[in-house]
Phi, psi and omega in degrees: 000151207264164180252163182320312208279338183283301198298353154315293152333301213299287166283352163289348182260126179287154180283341171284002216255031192313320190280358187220012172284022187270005158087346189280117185257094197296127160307128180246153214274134186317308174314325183256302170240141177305149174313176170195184173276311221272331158309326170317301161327160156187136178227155204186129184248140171232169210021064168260160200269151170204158189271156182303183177282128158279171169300303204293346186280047170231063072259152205260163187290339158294007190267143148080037136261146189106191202210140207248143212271088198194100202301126176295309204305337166237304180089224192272342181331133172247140166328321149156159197349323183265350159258007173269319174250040169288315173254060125299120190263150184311172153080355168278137174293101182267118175252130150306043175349156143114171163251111175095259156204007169280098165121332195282130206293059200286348173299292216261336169292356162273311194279002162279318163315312190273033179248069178325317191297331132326079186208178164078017162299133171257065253243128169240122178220171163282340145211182198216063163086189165232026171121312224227242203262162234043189174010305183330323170305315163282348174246358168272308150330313211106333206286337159268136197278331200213149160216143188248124192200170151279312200196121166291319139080229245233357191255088188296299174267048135273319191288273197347286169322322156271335167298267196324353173075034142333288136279158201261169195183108183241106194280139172217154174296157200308283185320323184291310172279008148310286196296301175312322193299307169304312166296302178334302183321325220257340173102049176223136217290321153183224194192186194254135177230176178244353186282100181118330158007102182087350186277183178280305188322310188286319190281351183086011190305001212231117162319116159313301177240143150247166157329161157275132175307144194276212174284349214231341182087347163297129186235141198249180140298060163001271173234110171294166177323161160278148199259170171235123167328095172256132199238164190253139186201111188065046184044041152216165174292123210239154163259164158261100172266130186262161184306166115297103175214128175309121156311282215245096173269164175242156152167159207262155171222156178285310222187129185206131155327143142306334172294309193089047140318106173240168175226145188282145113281125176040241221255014188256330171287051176271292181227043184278290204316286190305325153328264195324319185276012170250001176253162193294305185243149180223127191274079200252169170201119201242140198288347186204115201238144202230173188266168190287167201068335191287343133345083211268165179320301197288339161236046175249125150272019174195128175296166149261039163280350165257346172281078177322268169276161186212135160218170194274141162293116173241031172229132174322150179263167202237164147264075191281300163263115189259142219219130176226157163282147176322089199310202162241136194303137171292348173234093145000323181272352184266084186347142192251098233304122139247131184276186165306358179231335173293337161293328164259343155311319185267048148244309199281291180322341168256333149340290198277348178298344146295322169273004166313102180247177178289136194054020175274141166273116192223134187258111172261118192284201216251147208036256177322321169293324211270347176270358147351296162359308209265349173235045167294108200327146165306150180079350184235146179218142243199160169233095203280147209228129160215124202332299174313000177122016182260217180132119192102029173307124216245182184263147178324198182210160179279178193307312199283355196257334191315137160206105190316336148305337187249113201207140167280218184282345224223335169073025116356178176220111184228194188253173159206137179287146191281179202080009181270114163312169116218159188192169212274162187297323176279344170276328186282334184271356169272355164288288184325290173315244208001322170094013165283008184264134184259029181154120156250108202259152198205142146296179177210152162259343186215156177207154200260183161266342168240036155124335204287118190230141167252113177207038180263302190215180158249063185356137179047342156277282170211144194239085161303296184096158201245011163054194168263024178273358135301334171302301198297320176259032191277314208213091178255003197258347176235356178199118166289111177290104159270109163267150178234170194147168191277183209269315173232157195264191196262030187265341203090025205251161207237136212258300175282138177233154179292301154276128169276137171273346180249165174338142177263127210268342184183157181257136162051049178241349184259150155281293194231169180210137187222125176221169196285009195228332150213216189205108187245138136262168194244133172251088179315335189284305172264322224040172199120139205274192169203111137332106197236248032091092156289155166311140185287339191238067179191140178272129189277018177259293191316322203271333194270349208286319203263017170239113177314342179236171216272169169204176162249166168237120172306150196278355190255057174273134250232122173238095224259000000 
């Protein structure tokens, strides 16, 4: 029963006023509204009862009072991109928005091109373009010495560039520059991970810079990696990541305040927030700069206490790969050429489609893990997880469906199911660490016999980056790690091994191994493979001669 003084309230309150009707009015901090009389004031009930929020009690009546300490007619708007990065200095720390080219601020990474004077820049991003457009343009000038990154990906000459000792290059895991961006944001010096571990990443192995080749063609270690701190915590191993902080971000927003309130689409918040909150100046460039309020509280991602400028976009956004799904043939009946390895991906990928269960959260990696998707037995349905910011990934989309803003781990064009999340890179590796994902599936270039996986790099050949597949296999004792791969590579060498010989993506990190030819569990504990499952049209003489490691055979043995 409301007590007098609620029942009073009650009526004396409009019922919509659900969020403020405890009557109490705060002194508000000078810096954001001018004084008034009425601040001054104040009359205040304590524990009263109010009825819950309805749908309709949004926008609350408490919303757009006062008067916001902010020049309307302009705010932080700048006139454009080239007068927002005139005084940038060479020799500044660039953090770098976007994924891919989903998010990335190409308005103001053009009008930075057109500063020849502007170099000996140190650019931190999650990759640095495709060759073309994001980054790429500034590592291609030259104006930049170094980029700290994940993933190299699609950007050959960036890759060139560091075999050749051009440029410096500090490979770090994807979820690990989430969090340094985040801890700086937050003033805290860096944190602790399990990512990377047991790695090159902890020992400082992956060269930063090499020499320029001599005369003889010989290349030396120019500046090597950083060793990383290690602490022991529940009997396992931690790295020390130091914070990132920023001179300068960049980054792109759909819709941003005179204030500098932005708001994200989808998948372009993989790393806008964290840029901006971890740098001295923050850049922004928005497809829509709207007047204050039109905004509502409640649907802003980055407040503008993190925002310096706002300029208008004016260069169309990219798409690095647009991906549509397969139509359905109008004639069914007429056979669809597959060669021989689109034949054995899809053998392994309806395999692996099996360890799937109904209503599982599952991160599926990039090519070959992600058609699992597609041969989920009827009746089971899953809830797909991508690094870059989904839960809920939807099937590629058709012509009418494409949205440049919505893209997966692969830097794709997808869907989203309905009931599908999005959210920024550091909420996605707190799924991931944490160990809310219940099965991760991953490729491989090498997989060990006691668990151990390699799938990042070549030495001196090709520097891929390892992405969030150090993230994914971090906490395996809480998200069962899986791989697929051909059985052999295409040289013919056997892909599972007693050992790997190239970089390691994780240690005592595979569960199972599904390959086109069988299906091992791993005893991560001890190591040593088990046979659960063979190919039907292979022989177990034939299988032990073409697998680099020893196996045991399950007495129930299973056949695909």
């Amino acid at each position: 029963m409301l007590s007098p003084v609620s029942r009073a309230l009650r009526h004396s309150i409009p019922s919509t006023c659900a969020a403020s009707t405890s009557r109490r009015v705060l002194a508000a901090r000078p810096t954001l509204l001018r004084p008034s009389a009425h601040h001054l004031a104040s009359v205040r009930w304590s524990s009263v009862s109010v009825p819950n929020s309805k749908l309709d009690s949004v926008p609350s009546p408490a919303e757009g009072v006062g008067v916001p300490a902010v020049d309307k007619s302009k705010g932080k708007v700048w006139d454009s991109a080239d007068e927002a990065v005139k005084d940038i200095k060479s020799g500044s720390l660039l953090l770098s928005a976007g994924f891919g080219l989903c998010g990335t601020a190409e308005t103001i990474i053009e009008a930075m091109k057109r500063r020849p004077d502007l170099c000996d820049l140190s650019g931190v991003s999650n990759n640095a373009g495709d060759g073309v457009f994001g980054l790429a343009p500034l590592v291609k000038s030259g104006q930049v010495k170094k980029m700290t990154l994940s993933y190299v990906g699609t950007n050959r000459n960036l890759e060139k560039a560091y075999l050749a000792g051009e440029v410096a290059l500090e490979l770090s895991p994807q979820g690990t520059i989430a969090e340094r961006l985040r801890a700086a944001g937050a003033g805290m010096p860096g944190f602790f991970t399990r990512t990377g571990a047991g790695t090159l990443v902890e020992t400082g192995g992956i060269p930063q810079k090499w020499s320029k080749p001599d005369a003889d063609g010989k290349q030396w270690v120019d500046i090597p990696g950083e060793r990383k701190k290690v602490e022991e915590f529940a009997g396992k191993r931690f790295l020390f990541e130091p914070a990132i902080k920023g001179d300068v971000a960049i980054l792109r927003a759909w819709k941003a305040d005179k204030a500098g309130n932005c708001v994200f689409r989808y998948t372009t918040r993989a790393f806008a927030g964290l840029c901006a909150r971890a740098a001295k100046l923050t850049i922004v460039e928005a497809e829509n700069i709207v007047e204050i309020g039109e905004i509502k509280p409640m649907d802003i991602d980055l407040p503008g206490i993190y925002v310096d400028r706002i300029v208008p976009a004016t260069v169309e956004k990219k798409i690095e790969f647009l991906t549509l799904r397969e139509e359905a043939s109008a004639d069914d009946s007429v056979p669809v050429k597959k060669d021989a390895a689109r034949l054995r991906r899809e053998k392994i990928a309806k395999r692996a489609a099996l360890e799937l269960k109904d209503g599982y959260y599952c991160n599926l990696g990039v090519g070959m893990p992600v058609l699992a998707a597609s041969y989920l037995p009827e009746g089971v349905n899953v809830w797909l997880q991508s690094e870059n910011g989904i839960l809920g990934m939807g099937p590629y989309p058709t012509k009418s469906e494409v949205d440049a803003d919505v893209i997966n781990a692969g830097k794709e064009t997808v869907t989203l199911v309905p009931g599908a999340a999005v959210f920024d890179s550091s909420e996605s590796f707190g799924m991931i660490r944490g160990g809310h994902v219940d099965v991760s599936i991953l490729g491989a270039m090498e997989v060990s016999a006691n668990g151990d996986l390699a799938n990042f790099m070549i030495p001196g050949k090709l520097v891929k980056g390892m992405g969030g597949a150090m993230d994914l296999v971090s906490n395996p004792d809480e998200t069962m790690v899986i791989v697929v791969t051909d059985h052999m590579d295409k040289n013919g060498r056997p892909k599972v091994v007693e050992e790997c010989r190239l970089p390691l993506t994780g240690v005592r990190c595979v569960s199972r191994i599904i390959t086109d030819l069988a299906v091992f569990d791993v005893d991560r504990q001890n190591g040593g493979l088990t046979l659960v499952e063979k190919a039907e049209d292979i022989g177990l003489e034939e299988l032990r001669e073409k697998t680099g490691a020893t196996f045991k055979v399950a007495e129930n043995l299973g056949s695909f």
